[in-house]
N, C-alpha and C positions, 0 to 999 in steps of 0.2 A: 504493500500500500504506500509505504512513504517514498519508496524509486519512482513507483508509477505517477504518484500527484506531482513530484521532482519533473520528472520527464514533459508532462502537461505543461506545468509553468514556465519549463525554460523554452519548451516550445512559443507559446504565447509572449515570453521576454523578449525572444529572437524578433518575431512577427512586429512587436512594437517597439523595440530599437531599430530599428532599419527606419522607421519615420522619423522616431522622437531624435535622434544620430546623425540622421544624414546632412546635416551642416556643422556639425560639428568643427569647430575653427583649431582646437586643441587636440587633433589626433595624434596618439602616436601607435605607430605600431614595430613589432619584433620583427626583426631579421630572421629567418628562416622559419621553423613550425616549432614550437616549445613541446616536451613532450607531459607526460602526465606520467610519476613515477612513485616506485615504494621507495619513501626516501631511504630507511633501510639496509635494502638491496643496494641500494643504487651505492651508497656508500664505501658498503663492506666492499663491493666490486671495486670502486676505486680507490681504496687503501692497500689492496691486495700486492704484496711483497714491496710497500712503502715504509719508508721513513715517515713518521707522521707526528707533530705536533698537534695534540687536541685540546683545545679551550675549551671550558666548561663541560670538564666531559664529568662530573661527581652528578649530573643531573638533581642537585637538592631541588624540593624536598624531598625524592623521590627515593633516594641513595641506596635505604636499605632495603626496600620493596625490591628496585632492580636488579640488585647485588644478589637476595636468596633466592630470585627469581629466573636467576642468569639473563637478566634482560637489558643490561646495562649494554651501552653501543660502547661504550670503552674496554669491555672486557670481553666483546665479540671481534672488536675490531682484532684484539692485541691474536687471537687466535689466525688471521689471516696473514696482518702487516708484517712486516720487516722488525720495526721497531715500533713503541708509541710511547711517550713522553706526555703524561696529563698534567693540564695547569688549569685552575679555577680560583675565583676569587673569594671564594666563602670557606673559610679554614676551619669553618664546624664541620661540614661536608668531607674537604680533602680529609682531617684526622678520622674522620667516621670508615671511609674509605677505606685508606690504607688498614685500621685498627681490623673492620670485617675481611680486606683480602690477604693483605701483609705485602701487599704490591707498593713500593717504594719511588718507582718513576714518577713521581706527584709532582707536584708543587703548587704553594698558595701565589698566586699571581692574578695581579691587579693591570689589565690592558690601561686606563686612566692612570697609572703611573710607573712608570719604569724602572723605580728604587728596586723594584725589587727582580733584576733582569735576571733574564734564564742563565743559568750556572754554566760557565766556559767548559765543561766536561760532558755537557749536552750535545748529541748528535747533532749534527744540519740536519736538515728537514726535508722532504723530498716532498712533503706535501702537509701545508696548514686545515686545520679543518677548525671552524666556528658555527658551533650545532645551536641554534637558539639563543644566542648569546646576545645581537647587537637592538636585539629589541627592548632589552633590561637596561641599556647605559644610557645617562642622562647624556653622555655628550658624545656620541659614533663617531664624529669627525676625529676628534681625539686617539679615541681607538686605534682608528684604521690610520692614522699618520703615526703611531708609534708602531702597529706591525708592520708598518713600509720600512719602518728603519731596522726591526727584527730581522725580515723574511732575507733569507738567501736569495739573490736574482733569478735563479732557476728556481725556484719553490715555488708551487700553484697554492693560492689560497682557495677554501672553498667555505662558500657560507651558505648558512640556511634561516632561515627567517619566516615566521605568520608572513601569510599574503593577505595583503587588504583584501583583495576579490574573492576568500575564499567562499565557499557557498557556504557555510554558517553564520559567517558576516550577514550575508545578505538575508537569511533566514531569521535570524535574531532581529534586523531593522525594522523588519514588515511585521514584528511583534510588538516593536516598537521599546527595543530595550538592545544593547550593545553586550556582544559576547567578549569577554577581554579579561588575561590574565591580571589581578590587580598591583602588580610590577611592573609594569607595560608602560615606556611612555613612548611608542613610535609603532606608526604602519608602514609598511615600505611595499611599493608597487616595481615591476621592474624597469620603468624611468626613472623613478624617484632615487634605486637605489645604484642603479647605473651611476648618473648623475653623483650624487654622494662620491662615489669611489673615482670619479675621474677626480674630482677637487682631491683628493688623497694620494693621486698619483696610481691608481691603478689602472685596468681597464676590464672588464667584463667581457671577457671571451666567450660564455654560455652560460646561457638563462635557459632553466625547464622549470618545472612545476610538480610537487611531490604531495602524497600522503602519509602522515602518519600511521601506517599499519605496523603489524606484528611480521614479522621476515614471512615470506615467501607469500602474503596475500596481494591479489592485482587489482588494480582498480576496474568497477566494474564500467560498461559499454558506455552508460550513459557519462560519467565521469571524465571515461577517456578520451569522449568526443567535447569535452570541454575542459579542455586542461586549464584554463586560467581560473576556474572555479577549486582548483587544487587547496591543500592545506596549509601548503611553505613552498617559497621561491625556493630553488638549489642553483645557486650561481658561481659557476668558476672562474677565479679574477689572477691576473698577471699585473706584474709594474708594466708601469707605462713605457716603452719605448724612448719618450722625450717628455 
């Protein structure tokens, strides 16, 4: 019942943006076809025999749910990658962490300030990953111009982040009430956060659009014919050239 009335609506959404739209003076659109992915999957796939730095990978509040659960992405990842090296800023979390696994590649790290820089005995990275992290900081710019001065030149950063478009967003509004983690102070679309990351010196090589699921579930027909209604942006960003 709830796909089916899903399906009706976006039918009729489509039918009356094509009027209400069609002058729209502020279009933008993506390069290429964004896909609609388990973010997941999609992950563990591209950490697989990486170097990886992971930010906020302690998941609080979540820690020891994921930890007895084996559902932690940081403790799935470390079974694929090369290596992984966890930093998060909440040092209730990392000691809760370490105390449940005895895994020592931690650290407390704060992206808003650099006092506390990753330890000269730490790998290079062969790839950044930032799971849910730049929607919690008051200030992103900040953020992402201190991982520019971290990141190795060859190192791919990858982020993920709430989409403003996702279909609960828009489910919640027609209720007339706003879905939003009460840490939250930013929505990012992918102009919005495009943008963002040129001012930081990077550039956004790939933008798709991912689900929230448990590994190995796909999103279904109706979803995957509309990937901008996904859960979280997944974008992979390089420094800029110039």
């Amino acid at each position: 019942m709830k796909w089916g009335s899903a399906w009706v609506a976006l039918k009729a959404m489509r039918v009356f943006s094509r009027y209400y739209m069609k002058d729209d003076a502020w279009k933008r659109e993506m390069q290429g076809t964004p896909r609609l992915l388990n973010r997941a999957d999609y992950l563990l796939d591209l950490v697989k025999g990486k170097k990886v730095w992971h930010f906020g990978f302690a998941d609080a509040p979540f820690t020891t749910e994921r930890v007895q659960q084996k559902k932690l992405l940081h403790m799935r990842m470390q079974a694929v990658a090369e290596d992984v090296y966890g930093l998060d800023y909440d040092a209730d979390a990392v000691a809760l962490y370490t105390q449940l696994t005895g895994d020592e590649k931690v650290q407390v790290f704060d992206l808003m300030d650099l006092e506390g820089a990753v330890p000269a005995n730490v790998f290079a990275p062969d790839l950044v990953l930032l799971g849910e992290v730049m929607e919690h900081l008051p200030d992103p710019m900040i953020a992402l111009k201190n991982l520019h001065m971290l990141l190795p030149a060859s190192a791919k950063l990858v982020i993920t982040v709430p989409n403003v478009f996702a279909l609960q967003n828009f489910a919640a509004a027609v209720q007339h009430y706003e879905s939003v983690h009460p840490d939250h102070y930013w929505y990012y679309s992918p102009f919005t956060f495009s943008k963002l990351a040129a001012l930081c010196g990077f550039t956004v090589t790939q933008t798709d659009f991912g689900m929230y699921y448990g590994q190995g579930t796909q999103p279904n027909s109706l979803l995957a014919g509309n990937a901008w209604l996904g859960d979280c942006l997944i974008m992979v960003l390089e420094k800029s050239k110039n």
